[in-house]
N, C-alpha and C positions, 0 to 999 in steps of 0.2 A: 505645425507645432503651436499651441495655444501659448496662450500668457504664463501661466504657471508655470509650463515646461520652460519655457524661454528664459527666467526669471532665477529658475534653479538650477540651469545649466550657465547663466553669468555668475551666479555665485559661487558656482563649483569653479568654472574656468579661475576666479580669484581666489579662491583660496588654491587651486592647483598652484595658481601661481607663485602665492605666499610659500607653501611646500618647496615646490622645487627650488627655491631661493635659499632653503636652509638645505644647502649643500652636503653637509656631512649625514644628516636625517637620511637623506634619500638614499645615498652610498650605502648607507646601513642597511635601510629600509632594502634596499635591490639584493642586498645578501643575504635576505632570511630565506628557508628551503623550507616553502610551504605558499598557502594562496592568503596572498593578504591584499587588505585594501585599509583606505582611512576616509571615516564618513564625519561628516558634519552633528551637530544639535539635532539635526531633523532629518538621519540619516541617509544623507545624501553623499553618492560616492564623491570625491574630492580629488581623491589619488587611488591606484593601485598598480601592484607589482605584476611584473610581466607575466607571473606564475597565475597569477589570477587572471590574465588576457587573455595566455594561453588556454584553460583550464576551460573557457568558456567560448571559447574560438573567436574573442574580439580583434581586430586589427587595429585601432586606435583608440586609447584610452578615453578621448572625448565622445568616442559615443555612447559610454557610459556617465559620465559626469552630470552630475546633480540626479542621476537614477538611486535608489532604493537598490540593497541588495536582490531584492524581490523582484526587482523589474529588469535587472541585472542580468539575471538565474531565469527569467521567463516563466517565475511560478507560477502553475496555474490559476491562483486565485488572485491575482495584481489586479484584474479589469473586472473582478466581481464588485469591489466594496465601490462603496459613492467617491471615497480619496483617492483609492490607489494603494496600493503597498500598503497595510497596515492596518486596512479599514474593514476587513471582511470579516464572515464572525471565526472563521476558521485559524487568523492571527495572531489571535490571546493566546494559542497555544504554541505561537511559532518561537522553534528556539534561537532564531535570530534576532530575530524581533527583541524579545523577552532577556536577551543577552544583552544588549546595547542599552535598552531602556536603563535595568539593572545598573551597568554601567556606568552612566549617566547620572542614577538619581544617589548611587552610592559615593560616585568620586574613584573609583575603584577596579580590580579586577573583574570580570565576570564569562562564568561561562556554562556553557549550556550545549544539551545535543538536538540538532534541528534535524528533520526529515522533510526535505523539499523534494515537490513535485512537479517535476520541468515536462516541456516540450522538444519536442524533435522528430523533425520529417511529420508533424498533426500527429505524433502518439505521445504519450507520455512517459514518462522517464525517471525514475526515485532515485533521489539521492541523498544519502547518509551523511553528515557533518558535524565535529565537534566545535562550538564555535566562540570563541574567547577573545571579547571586546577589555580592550584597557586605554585610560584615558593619555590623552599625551599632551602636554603643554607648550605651546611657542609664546611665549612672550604675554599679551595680552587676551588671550584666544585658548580654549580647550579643544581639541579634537578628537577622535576616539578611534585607534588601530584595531581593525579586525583579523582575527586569524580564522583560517575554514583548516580542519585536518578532515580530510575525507576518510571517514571510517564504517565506508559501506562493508570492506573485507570482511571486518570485526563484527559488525551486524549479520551478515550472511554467517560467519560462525555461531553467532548466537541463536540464531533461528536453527541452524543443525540442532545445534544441544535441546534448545527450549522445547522445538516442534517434533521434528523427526526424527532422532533421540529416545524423545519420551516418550510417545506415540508407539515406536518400534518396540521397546522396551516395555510396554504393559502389555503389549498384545504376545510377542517373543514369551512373559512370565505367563499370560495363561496356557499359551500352549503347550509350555515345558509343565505347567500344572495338568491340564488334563492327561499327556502323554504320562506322566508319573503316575495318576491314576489307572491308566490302561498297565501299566507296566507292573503294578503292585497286584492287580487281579480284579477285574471288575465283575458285577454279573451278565449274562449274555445281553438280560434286557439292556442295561447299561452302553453297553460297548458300541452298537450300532449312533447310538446318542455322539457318545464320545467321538466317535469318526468322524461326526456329521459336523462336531464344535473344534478338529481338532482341524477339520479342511478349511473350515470358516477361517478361520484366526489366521493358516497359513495365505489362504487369499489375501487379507487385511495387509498383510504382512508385505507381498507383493504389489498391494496397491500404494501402502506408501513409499515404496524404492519407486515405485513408476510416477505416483506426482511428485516428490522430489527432484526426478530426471527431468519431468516435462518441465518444470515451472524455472530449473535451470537452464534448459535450451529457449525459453519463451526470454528470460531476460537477456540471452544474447542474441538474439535473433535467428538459432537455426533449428526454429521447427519446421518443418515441412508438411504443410496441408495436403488432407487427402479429402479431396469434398465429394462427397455420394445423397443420396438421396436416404431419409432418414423420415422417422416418423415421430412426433412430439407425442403421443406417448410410451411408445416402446422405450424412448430413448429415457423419460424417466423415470418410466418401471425398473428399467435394467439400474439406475443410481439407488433408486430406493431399495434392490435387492443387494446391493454392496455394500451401502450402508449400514441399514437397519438391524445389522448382528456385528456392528464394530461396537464398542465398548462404551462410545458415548450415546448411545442410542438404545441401552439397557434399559428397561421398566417404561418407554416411551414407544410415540406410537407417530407413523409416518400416514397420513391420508392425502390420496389424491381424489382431489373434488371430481364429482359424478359429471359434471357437466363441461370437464374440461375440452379444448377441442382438439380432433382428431384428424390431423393432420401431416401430410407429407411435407419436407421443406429439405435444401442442401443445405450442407453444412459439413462441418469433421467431427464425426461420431467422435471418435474416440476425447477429444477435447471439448467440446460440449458436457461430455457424459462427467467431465473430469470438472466441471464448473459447476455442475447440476452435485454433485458428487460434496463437493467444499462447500457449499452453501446449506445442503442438508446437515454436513457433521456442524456446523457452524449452530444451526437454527436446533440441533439437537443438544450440543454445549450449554446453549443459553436456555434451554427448558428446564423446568422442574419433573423432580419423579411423577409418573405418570401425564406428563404432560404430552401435547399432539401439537405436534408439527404437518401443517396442510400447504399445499402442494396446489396449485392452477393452472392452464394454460388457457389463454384466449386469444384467437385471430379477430384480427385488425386493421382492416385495408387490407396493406402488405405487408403486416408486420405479425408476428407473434410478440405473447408477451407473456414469459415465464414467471410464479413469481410463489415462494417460500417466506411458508410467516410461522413464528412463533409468537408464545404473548410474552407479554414484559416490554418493559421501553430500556431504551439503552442510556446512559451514562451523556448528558453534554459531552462531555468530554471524551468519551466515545465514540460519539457521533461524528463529533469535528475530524476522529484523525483516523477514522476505521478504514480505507481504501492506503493507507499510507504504509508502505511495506515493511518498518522493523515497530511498526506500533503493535501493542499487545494490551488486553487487558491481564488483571491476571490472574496465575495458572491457567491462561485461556489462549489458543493459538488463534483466536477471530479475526486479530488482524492482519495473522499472514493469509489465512485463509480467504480472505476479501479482498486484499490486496491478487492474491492469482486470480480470483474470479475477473478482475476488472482487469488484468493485464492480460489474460487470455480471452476473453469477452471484446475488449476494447479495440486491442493490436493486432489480433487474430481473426476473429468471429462477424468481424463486420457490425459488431453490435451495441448494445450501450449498460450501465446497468447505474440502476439507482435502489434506494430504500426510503422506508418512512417508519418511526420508530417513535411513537407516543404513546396518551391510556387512548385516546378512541378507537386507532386500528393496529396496535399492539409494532409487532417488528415486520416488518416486511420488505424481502430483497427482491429487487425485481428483472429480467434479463431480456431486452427488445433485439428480435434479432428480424433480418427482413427472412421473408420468404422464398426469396429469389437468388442467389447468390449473384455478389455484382466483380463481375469480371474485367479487369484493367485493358 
């Protein structure tokens, strides 16, 4: 334990102390029905309610004390910045962070919705919280009570409506439009067309009840891999032909480079195809009319490396919170869509995925997967 830590865990242990001393505080404090804790100036835990112990499977209080919520939670970005908790550039947007601060510089209530990105068993783990710091007085001293109401339910309902909802629902309106057309009298040339847009739409239709289903079994853990031998381009032929006539991928154009490589590798078709699938609608969302969406694969060692670029740069603040599962731009489902890429890619896939999103090399998502499937 360096200096620092040691430094901020005596100051916590004193001021726990100072807490637990005001008797009645704490009696209260132990009765609220929710996760709370109370942090310092410089957001250092001090105190928290068992509900907050539990919640994060701690056994004793002191081993959180003088930690950051963020070090608390095991966010994944705590050991990126030079400080710690608060330092990284993905922070400004955090709404714990930015709650407290708030806080702090008001005197006052604050509160804010954070999306924290944890750890467990080396995978990652999203979590949804509303989070409402207010200051509290002892005597000479201010301190600031946090509350967490976890409201992952209520984001999972919001992604229905926002995503899968809307999604179903314009694709559902075309095909009840073109079936109206067959039904009013088309001519024969016609008809064969209609058929052909009427099966499209109902495929669509079924593709999104099926990544709905998957990405729901992926967050609780019961997908069931079926690993086979697959080919990297078959495998993103077959997404560019499910795509490429969904609704976002109108007046646009999908290419895969000529010199992509052709290769066998294991894997689970069916969720690959389903990642390969989300990053296309994704990179077609963010295109312009007539714009082209290009497609690569390169071997590497032992690795492949898939990788889907549109032009345009994204948003800082895009950037910062796009893998974070109830982040959205808007009218735009990219960040649920990024967020499954990375939780079936990551938890799944044995694999990694990153982006780069400026004016020299436009947006580019990229998916490492090995060659070899590695078996426990």
């Amino acid at each position: 334990m360096n200096k620092t830590v040691e430094m901020n865990k005596e100051t916590s242990l004193s001021e726990k102390d100072f807490i637990v001393a005001q008797k009645l505080f704490t009696e209260l404090f132990e009765t609220i029905t929710g996760i709370a804790a109370i942090v310092d100036q410089n957001r250092h835990i001090v105190y928290a309610n068992n509900d907050f112990l539990d919640l994060f499977c701690i056994d004793n209080i002191e081993l959180i004390l003088g930690k950051s919520h963020g070090e608390a939670l095991a966010c994944i970005n705590v050991n990126k910045g030079p400080a710690g908790c608060g330092s990284y550039k993905t922070c400004g947007y955090c709404g714990a962070i930015n709650a407290i601060l708030e806080s702090q510089t008001n005197n006052a209530k604050s509160s804010k919705e954070a999306r924290i990105t944890s750890t467990a068993n080396g995978k990652p783990v999203s979590m949804d919280f509303k989070i409402t710091a207010s200051p509290v007085k002892f005597k000479d001293r201010t301190l600031y009570a946090v509350m967490m109401q976890d409201i992952s339910n209520e984001k999972r309902l919001q992604f229905i409506e926002r995503v899968f909802f809307h999604d179903l629902l314009n694709v559902a309106g075309g095909l009840n439009g073109l079936l109206t057309i067959l039904k009013m009298g088309a001519t024969p040339e016609e008809i064969d067309d209609l058929i052909d847009r009427s099966e499209e739409a109902s495929q669509i239709i079924l593709e999104e009840i099926l990544a709905y289903r998957q990405m729901q079994a992926a967050e609780s853990g019961n997908i069931k891999l079926n690993i086979e031998t697959v080919n990297s381009i078959d495998i993103i032929k077959v997404a560019i032909r499910r795509i490429e006539y969904h609704f976002v991928g109108k007046d646009k154009k999908i290419e895969l480079t000529a010199d992509s490589a052709n290769v066998d590798f294991k894997t689970d078709r069916l969720l690959l195809q389903r990642v390969f699938i989300n990053l296309l609608k994704n990179a077609l969302e963010a295109s312009e009319q007539n714009g082209v969406v290009t497609v690569a694969v390169k071997a590497k060692d032992d690795k492949l490396i898939f990788s889907v670029k549109n032009s345009g740069v994204m948003p800082e603040n895009v950037q910062m919170q796009i893998f974070q599962r109830s982040f959205s731009t808007k009218d735009s489902s990219r960040g649920v869509g990024t967020y499954s890429v990375k939780l079936f890619t990551e938890n799944y896939l044995q694999g990694k995925v990153s982006f780069v999103s400026n004016e020299k090399e436009d947006t580019v998502f990229s998916v490492e997967l090995n060659r070899q499937w590695q078996t426990s």
